[in-house]
C-alpha atoms as an extended CHARMM CRD file, in Angstrom:
* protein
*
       231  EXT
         1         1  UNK       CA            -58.1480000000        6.8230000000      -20.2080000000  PROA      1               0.0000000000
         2         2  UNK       CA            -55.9540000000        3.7790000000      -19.5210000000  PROA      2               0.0000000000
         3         3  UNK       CA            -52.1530000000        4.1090000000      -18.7070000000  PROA      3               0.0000000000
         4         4  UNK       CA            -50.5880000000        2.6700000000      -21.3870000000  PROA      4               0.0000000000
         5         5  UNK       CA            -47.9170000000        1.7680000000      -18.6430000000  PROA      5               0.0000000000
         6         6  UNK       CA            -50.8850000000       -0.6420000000      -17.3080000000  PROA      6               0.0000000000
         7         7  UNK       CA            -51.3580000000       -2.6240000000      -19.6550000000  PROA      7               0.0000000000
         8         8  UNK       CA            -47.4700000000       -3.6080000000      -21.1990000000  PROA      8               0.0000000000
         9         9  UNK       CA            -46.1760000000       -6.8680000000      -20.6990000000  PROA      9               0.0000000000
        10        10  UNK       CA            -45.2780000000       -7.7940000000      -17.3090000000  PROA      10              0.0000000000
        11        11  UNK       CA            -41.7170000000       -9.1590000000      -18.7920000000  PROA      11              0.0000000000
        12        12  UNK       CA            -40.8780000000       -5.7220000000      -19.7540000000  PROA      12              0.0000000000
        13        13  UNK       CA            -38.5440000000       -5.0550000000      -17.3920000000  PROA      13              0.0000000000
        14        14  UNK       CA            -36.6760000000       -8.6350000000      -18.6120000000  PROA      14              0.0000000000
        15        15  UNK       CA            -36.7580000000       -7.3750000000      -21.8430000000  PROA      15              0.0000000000
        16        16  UNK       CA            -35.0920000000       -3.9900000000      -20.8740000000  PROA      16              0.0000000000
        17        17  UNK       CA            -32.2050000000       -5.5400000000      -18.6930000000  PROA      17              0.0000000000
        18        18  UNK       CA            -31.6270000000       -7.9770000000      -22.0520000000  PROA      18              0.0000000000
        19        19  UNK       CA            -31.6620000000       -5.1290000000      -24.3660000000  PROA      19              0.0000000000
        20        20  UNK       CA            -28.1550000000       -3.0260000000      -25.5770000000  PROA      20              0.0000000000
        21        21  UNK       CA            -29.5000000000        0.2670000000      -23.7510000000  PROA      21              0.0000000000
        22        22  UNK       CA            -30.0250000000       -1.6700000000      -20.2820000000  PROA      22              0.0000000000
        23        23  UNK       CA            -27.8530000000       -4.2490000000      -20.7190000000  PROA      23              0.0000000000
        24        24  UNK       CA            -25.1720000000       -4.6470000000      -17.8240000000  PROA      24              0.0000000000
        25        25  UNK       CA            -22.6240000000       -6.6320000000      -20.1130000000  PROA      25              0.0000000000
        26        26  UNK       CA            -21.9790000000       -3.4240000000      -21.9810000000  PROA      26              0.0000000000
        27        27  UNK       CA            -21.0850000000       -0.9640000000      -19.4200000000  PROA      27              0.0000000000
        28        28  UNK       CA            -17.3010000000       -2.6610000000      -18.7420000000  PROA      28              0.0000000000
        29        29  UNK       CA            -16.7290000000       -2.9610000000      -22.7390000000  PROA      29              0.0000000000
        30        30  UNK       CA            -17.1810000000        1.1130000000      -22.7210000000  PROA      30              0.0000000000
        31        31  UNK       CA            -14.8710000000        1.2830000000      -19.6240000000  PROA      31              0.0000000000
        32        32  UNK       CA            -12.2990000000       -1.2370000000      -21.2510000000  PROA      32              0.0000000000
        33        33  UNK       CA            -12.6690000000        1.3240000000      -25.1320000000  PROA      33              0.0000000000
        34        34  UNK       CA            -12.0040000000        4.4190000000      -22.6610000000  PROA      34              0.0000000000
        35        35  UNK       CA             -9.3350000000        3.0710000000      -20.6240000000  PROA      35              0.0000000000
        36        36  UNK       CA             -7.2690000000        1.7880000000      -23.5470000000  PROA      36              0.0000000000
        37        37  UNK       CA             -7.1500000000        5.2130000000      -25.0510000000  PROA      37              0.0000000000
        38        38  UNK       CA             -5.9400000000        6.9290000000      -21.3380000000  PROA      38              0.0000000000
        39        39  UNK       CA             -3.5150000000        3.7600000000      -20.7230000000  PROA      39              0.0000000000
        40        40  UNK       CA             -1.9730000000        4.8540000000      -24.4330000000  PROA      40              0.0000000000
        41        41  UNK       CA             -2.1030000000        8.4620000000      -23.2860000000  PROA      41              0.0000000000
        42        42  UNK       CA              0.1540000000        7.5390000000      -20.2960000000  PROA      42              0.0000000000
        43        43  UNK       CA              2.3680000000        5.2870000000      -22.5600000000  PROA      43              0.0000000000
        44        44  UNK       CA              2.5220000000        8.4930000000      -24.9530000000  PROA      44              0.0000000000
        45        45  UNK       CA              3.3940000000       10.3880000000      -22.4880000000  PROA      45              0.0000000000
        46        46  UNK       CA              6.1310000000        8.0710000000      -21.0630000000  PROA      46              0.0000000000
        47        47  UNK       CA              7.6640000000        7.8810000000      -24.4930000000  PROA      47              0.0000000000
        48        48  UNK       CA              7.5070000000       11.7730000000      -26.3650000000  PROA      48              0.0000000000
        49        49  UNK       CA              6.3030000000       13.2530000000      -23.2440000000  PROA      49              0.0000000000
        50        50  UNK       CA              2.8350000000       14.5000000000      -24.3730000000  PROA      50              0.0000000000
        51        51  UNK       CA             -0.3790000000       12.4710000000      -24.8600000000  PROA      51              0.0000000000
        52        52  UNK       CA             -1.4240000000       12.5880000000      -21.0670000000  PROA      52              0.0000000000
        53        53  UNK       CA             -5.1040000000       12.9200000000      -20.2880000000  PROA      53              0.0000000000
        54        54  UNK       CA             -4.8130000000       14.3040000000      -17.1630000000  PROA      54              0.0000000000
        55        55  UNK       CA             -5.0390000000       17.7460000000      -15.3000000000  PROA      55              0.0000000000
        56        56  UNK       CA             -0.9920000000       18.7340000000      -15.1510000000  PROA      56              0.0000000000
        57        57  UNK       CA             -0.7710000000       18.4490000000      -11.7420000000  PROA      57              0.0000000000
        58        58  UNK       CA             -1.4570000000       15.0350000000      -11.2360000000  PROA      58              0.0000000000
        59        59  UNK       CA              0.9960000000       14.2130000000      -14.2550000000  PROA      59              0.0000000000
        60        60  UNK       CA              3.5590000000       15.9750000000      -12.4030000000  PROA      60              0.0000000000
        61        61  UNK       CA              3.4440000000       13.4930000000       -9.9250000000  PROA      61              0.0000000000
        62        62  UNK       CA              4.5380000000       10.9950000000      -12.7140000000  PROA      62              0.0000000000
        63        63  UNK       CA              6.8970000000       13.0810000000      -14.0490000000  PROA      63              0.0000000000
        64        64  UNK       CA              8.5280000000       13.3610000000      -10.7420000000  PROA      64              0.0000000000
        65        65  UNK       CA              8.8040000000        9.5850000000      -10.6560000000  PROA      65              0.0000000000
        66        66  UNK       CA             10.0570000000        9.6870000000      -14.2720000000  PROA      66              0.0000000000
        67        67  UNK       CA             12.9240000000       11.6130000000      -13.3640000000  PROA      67              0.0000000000
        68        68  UNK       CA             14.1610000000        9.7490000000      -10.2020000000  PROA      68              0.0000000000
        69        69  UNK       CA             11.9190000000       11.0290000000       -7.7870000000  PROA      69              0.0000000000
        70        70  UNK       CA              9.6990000000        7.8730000000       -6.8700000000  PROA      70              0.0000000000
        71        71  UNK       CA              6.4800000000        7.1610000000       -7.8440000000  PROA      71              0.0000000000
        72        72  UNK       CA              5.0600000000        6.6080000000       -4.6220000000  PROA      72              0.0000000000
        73        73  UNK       CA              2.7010000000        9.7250000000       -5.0140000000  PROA      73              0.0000000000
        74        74  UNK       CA              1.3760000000        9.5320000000       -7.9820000000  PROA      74              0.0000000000
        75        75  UNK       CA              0.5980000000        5.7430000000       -7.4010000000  PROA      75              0.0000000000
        76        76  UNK       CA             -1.1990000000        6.1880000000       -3.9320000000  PROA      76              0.0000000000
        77        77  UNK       CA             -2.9000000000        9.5490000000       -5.1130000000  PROA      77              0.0000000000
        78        78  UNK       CA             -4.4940000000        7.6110000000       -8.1490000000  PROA      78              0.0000000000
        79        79  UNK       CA             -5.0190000000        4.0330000000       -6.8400000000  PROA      79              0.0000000000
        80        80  UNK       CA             -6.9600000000        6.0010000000       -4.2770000000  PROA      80              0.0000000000
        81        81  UNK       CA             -9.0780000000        8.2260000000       -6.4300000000  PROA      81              0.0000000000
        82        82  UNK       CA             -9.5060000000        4.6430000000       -8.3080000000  PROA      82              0.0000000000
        83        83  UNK       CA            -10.8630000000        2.6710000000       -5.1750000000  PROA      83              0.0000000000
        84        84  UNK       CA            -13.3650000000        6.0370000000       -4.5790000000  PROA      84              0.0000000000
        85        85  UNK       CA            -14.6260000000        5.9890000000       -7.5370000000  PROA      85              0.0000000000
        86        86  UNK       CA            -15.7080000000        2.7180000000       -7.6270000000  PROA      86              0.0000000000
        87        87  UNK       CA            -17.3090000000        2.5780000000       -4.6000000000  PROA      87              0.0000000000
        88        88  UNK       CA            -18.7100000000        5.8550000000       -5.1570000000  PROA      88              0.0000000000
        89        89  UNK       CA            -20.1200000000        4.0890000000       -9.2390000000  PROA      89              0.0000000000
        90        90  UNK       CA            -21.4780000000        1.0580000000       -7.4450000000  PROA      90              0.0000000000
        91        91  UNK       CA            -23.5320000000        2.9480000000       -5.3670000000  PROA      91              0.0000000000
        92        92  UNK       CA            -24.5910000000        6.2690000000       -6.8400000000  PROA      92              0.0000000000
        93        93  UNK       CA            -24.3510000000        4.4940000000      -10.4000000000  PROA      93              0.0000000000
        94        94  UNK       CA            -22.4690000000        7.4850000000      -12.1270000000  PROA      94              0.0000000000
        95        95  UNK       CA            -18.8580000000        6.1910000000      -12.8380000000  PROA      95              0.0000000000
        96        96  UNK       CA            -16.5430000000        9.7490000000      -13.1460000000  PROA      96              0.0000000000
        97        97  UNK       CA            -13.9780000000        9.2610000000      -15.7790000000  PROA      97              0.0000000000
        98        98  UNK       CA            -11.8080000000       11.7790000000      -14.5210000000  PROA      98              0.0000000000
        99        99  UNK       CA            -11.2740000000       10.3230000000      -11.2280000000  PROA      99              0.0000000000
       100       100  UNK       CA            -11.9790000000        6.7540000000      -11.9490000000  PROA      100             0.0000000000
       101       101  UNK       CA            -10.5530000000        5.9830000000      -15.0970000000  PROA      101             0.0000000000
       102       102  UNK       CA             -8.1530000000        8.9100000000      -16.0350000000  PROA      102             0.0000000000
       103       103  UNK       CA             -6.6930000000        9.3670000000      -12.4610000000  PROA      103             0.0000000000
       104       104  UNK       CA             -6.4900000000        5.9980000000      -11.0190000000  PROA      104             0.0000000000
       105       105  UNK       CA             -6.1980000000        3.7910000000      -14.3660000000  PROA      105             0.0000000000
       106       106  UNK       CA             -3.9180000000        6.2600000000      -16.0930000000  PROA      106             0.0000000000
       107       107  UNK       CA             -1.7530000000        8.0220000000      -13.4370000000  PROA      107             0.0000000000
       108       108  UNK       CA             -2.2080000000        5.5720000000      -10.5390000000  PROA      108             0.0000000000
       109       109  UNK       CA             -2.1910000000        1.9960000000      -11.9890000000  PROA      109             0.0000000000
       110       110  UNK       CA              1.2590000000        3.1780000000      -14.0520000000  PROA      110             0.0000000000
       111       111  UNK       CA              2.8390000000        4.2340000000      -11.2970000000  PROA      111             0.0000000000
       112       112  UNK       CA              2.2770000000        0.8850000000       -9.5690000000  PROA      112             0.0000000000
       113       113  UNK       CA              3.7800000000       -0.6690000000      -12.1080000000  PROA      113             0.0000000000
       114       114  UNK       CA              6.5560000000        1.1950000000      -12.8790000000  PROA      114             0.0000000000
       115       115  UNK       CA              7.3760000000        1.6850000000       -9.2640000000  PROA      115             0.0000000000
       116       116  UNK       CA              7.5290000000       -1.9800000000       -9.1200000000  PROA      116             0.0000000000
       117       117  UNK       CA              9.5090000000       -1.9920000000      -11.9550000000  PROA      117             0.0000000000
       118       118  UNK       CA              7.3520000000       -3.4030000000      -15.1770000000  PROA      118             0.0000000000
       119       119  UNK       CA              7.5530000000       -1.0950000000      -17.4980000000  PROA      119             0.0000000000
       120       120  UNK       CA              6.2920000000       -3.0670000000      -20.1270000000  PROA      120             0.0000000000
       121       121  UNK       CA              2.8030000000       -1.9660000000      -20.4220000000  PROA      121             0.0000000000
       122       122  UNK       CA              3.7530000000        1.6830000000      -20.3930000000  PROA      122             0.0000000000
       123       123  UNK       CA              7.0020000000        1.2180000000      -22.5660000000  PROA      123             0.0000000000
       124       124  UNK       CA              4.9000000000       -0.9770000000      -25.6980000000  PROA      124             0.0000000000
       125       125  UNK       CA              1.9150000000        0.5880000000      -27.1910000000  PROA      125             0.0000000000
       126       126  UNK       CA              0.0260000000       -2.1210000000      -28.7880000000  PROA      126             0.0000000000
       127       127  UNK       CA              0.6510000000       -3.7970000000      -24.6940000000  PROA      127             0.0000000000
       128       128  UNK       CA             -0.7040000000       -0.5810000000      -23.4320000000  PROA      128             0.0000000000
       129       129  UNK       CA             -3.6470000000       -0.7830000000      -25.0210000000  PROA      129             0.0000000000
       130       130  UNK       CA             -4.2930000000       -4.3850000000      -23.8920000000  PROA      130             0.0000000000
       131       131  UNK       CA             -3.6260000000       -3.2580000000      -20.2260000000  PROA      131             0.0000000000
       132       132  UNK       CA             -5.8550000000       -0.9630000000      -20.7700000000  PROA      132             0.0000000000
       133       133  UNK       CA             -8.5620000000       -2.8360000000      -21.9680000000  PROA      133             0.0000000000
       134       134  UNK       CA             -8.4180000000       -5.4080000000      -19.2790000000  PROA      134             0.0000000000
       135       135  UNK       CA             -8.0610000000       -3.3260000000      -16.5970000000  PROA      135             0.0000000000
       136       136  UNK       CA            -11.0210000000       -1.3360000000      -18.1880000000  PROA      136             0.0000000000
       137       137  UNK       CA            -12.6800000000       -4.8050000000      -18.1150000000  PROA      137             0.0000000000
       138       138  UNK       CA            -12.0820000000       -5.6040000000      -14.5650000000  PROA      138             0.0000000000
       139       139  UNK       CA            -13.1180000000       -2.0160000000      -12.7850000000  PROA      139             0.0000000000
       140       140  UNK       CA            -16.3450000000       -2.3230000000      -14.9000000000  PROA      140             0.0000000000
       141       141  UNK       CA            -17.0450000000       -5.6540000000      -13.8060000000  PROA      141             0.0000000000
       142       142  UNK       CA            -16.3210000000       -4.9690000000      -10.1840000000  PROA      142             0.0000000000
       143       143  UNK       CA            -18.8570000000       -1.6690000000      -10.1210000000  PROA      143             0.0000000000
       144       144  UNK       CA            -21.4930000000       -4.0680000000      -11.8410000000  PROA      144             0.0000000000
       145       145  UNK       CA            -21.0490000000       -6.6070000000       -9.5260000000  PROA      145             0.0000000000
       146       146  UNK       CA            -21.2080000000       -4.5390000000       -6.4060000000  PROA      146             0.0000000000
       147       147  UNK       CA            -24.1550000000       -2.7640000000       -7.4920000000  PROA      147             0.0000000000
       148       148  UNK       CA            -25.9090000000       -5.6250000000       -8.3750000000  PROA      148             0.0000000000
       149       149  UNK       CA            -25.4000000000       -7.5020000000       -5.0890000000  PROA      149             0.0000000000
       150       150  UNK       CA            -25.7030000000       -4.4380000000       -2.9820000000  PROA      150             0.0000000000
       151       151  UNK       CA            -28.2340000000       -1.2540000000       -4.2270000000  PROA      151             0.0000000000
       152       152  UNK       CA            -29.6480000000       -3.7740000000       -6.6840000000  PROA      152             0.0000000000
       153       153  UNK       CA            -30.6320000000       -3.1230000000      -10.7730000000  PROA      153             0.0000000000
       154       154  UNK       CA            -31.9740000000        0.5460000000      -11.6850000000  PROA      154             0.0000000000
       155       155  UNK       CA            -33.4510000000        1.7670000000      -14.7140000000  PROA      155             0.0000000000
       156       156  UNK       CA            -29.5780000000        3.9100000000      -15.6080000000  PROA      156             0.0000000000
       157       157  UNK       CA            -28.3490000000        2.8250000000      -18.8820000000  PROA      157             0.0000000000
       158       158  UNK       CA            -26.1370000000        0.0640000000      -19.1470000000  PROA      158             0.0000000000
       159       159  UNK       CA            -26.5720000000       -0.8030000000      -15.0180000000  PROA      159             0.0000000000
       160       160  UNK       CA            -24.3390000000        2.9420000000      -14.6050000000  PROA      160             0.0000000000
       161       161  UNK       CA            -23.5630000000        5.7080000000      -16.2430000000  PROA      161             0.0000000000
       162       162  UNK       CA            -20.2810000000        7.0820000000      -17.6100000000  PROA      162             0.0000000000
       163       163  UNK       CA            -20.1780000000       11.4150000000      -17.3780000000  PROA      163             0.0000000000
       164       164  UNK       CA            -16.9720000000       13.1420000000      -17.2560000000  PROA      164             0.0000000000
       165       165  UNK       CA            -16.6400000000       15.4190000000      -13.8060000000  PROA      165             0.0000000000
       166       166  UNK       CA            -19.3660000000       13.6260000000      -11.9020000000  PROA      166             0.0000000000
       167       167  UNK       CA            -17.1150000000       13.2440000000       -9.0800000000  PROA      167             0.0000000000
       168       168  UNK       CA            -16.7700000000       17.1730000000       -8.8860000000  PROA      168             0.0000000000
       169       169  UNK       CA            -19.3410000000       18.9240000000      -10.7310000000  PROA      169             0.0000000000
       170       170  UNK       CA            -22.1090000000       17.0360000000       -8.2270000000  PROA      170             0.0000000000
       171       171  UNK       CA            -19.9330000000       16.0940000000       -5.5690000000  PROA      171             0.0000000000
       172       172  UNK       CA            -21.8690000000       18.0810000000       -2.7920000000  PROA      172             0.0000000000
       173       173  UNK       CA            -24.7180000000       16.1720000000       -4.2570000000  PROA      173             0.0000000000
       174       174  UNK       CA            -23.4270000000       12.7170000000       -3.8030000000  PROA      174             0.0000000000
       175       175  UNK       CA            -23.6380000000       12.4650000000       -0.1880000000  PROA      175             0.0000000000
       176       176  UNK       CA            -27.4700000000       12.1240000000       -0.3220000000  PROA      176             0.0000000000
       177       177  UNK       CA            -27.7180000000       10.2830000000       -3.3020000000  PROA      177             0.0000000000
       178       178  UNK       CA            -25.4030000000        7.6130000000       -1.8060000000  PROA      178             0.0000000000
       179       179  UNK       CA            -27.7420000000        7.8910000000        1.4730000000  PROA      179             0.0000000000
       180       180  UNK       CA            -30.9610000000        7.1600000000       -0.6660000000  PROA      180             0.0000000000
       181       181  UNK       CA            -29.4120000000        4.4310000000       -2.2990000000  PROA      181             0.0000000000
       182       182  UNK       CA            -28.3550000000        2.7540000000        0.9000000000  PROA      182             0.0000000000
       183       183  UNK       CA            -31.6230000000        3.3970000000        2.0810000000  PROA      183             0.0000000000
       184       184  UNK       CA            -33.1770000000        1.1080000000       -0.7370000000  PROA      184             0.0000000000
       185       185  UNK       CA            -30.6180000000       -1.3340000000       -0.5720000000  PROA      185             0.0000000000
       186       186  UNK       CA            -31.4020000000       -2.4560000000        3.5820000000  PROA      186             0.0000000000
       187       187  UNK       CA            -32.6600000000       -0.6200000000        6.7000000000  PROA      187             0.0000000000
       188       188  UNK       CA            -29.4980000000       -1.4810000000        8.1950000000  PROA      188             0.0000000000
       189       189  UNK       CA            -27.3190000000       -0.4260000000        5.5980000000  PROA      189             0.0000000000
       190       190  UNK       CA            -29.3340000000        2.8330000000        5.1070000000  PROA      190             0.0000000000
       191       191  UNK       CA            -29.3840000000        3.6590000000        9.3840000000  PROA      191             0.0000000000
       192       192  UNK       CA            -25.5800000000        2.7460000000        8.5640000000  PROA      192             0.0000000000
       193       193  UNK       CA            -25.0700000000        5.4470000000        6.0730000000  PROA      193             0.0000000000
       194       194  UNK       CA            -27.5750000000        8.0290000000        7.4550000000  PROA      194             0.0000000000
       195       195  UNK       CA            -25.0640000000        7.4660000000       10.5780000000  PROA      195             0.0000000000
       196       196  UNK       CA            -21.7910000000        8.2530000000        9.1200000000  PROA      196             0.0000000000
       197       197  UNK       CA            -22.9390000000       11.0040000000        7.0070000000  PROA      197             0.0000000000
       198       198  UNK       CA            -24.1250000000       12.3790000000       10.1210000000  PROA      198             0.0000000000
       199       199  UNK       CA            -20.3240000000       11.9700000000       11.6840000000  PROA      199             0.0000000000
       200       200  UNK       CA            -19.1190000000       13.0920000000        8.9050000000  PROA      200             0.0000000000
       201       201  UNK       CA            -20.8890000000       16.6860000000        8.3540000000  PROA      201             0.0000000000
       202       202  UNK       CA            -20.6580000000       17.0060000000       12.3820000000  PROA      202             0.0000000000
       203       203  UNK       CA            -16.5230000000       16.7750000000       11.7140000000  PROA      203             0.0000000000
       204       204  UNK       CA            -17.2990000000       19.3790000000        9.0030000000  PROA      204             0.0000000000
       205       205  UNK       CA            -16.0140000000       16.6590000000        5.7840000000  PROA      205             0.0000000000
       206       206  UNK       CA            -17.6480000000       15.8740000000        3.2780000000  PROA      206             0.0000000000
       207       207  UNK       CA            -20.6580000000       13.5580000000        3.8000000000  PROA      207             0.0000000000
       208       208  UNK       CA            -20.3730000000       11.4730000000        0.4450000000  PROA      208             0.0000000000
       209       209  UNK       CA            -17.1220000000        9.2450000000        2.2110000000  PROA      209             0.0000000000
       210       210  UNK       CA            -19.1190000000        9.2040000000        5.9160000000  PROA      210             0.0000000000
       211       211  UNK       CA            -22.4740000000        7.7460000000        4.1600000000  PROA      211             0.0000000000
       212       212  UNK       CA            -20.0510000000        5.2690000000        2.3770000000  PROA      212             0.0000000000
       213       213  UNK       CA            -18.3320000000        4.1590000000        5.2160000000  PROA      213             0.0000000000
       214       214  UNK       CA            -21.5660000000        3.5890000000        7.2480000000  PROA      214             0.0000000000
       215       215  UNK       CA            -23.0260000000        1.3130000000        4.6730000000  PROA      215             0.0000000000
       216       216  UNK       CA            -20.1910000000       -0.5820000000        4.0680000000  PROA      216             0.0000000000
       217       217  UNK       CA            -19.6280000000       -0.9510000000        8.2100000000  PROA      217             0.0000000000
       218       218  UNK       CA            -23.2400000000       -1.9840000000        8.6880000000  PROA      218             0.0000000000
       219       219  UNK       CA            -23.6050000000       -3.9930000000        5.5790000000  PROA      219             0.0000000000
       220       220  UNK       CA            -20.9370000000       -5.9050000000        6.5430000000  PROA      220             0.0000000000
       221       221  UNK       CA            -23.1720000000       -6.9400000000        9.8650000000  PROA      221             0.0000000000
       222       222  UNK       CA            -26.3710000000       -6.9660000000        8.4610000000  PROA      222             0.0000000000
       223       223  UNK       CA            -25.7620000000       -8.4450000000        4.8580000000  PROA      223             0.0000000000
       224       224  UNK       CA            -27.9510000000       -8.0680000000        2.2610000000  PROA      224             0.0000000000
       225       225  UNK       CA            -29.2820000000      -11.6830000000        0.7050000000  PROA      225             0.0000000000
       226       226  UNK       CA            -28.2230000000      -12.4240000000       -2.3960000000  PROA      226             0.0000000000
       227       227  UNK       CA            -31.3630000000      -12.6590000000       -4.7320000000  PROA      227             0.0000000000
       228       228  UNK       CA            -32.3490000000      -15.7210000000       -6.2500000000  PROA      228             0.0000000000
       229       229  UNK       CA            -31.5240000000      -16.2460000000       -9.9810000000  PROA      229             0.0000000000
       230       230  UNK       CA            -34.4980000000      -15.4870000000      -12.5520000000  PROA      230             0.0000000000
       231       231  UNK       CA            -34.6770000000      -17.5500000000      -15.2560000000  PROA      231             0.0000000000
């Protein structure tokens, strides 16, 4: 009996990356609807002092600011959940919401801006959602970008998944799916990763941050070639 995966088209693959499903361009449009709705939340929360989407300690660190203590914690705890998650979405291809997009768009990016003192965005609803959106926009673009140019195009829907507690429901997990994925991206970038996971677990940390560290350090030797445009 024949596979029928034999015999289909040899452009199905093209067809798949140009369809809605497996279509890259509509990954950051769901990251710009999600983070316009948590950017209001914050705003919300600002103004009547509910709406947050956030766990309440990590809102407390806004609400400190809020009332004159300085939002210097809640802005480097969530711009640095924000950076983690993206590298951790570019190369695992799971972006977590929770630590991505509620965290570091709606606790840390706020902070930033209130700290520097445009308030703005957080004061004006309709501007919140805009700020949202774009910076929804941007972080999706980034992963997309980095993943394209680094582990490459997988079969994930819309070039990487969305889930809600990826970051620490399978956390333990992530340390060897970020080694595999290095692994297919170079040699050197995998040895890279395979390297600082190992430093990493022998320090008794988690492995997930060692195996990204690695790859980045050795990729940033051993490059990987862009590949050429398909037509």
């Amino acid at each position: 009996m024949i596979d029928r995966q034999m015999v289909e088209s040899p452009d199905q693959n093209q067809l798949n990356l140009k369809s809605f499903w497996y279509g890259d361009w509509a990954f950051p449009i769901f990251v710009a609807f999600i983070s316009a709705g948590i950017f209001a939340g914050t705003h919300m929360y600002y103004t009547f002092h509910v709406g947050a989407f956030n766990d309440v300690a990590i809102v407390a660190m806004l609400a400190a600011g809020m009332k004159g203590g300085g939002y210097g914690a809640a802005a480097a705890f969530g711009a640095s959940f924000l950076f983690a998650r993206i590298l951790e979405g570019s190369l695992v291809g799971i972006l977590d919401i929770g630590g991505s997009i509620q965290t570091g768009i709606g606790i840390g990016i706020p902070a930033l801006m209130l700290g520097a003192g445009i308030t703005a965005p957080v004061q004006s609803f309709p501007l919140a959602l805009i700020t949202g959106a774009l910076l929804g926009l941007i972080t999706g673009y980034i992963i997309i970008g980095i993943r394209k140019f680094t582990v490459g195009q997988s079969d994930s829907t819309f070039g990487a998944d969305i889930m809600m507690g990826a970051g620490n429901t399978s956390g333990r997990f992530l340390g060897p799916l970020i080694i595999l994925s290095a692994c297919t991206a170079s040699i050197p970038v995998g040895v890279g990763s395979v390297i600082g996971a190992a430093i990493f677990y022998a320090w008794k940390k988690p492995i997930a941050g060692g195996a990204i560290l690695g790859a980045m350090i050795l990729g940033a030797f051993f490059p990987i070639p862009i590949p050429p445009i398909v037509k």
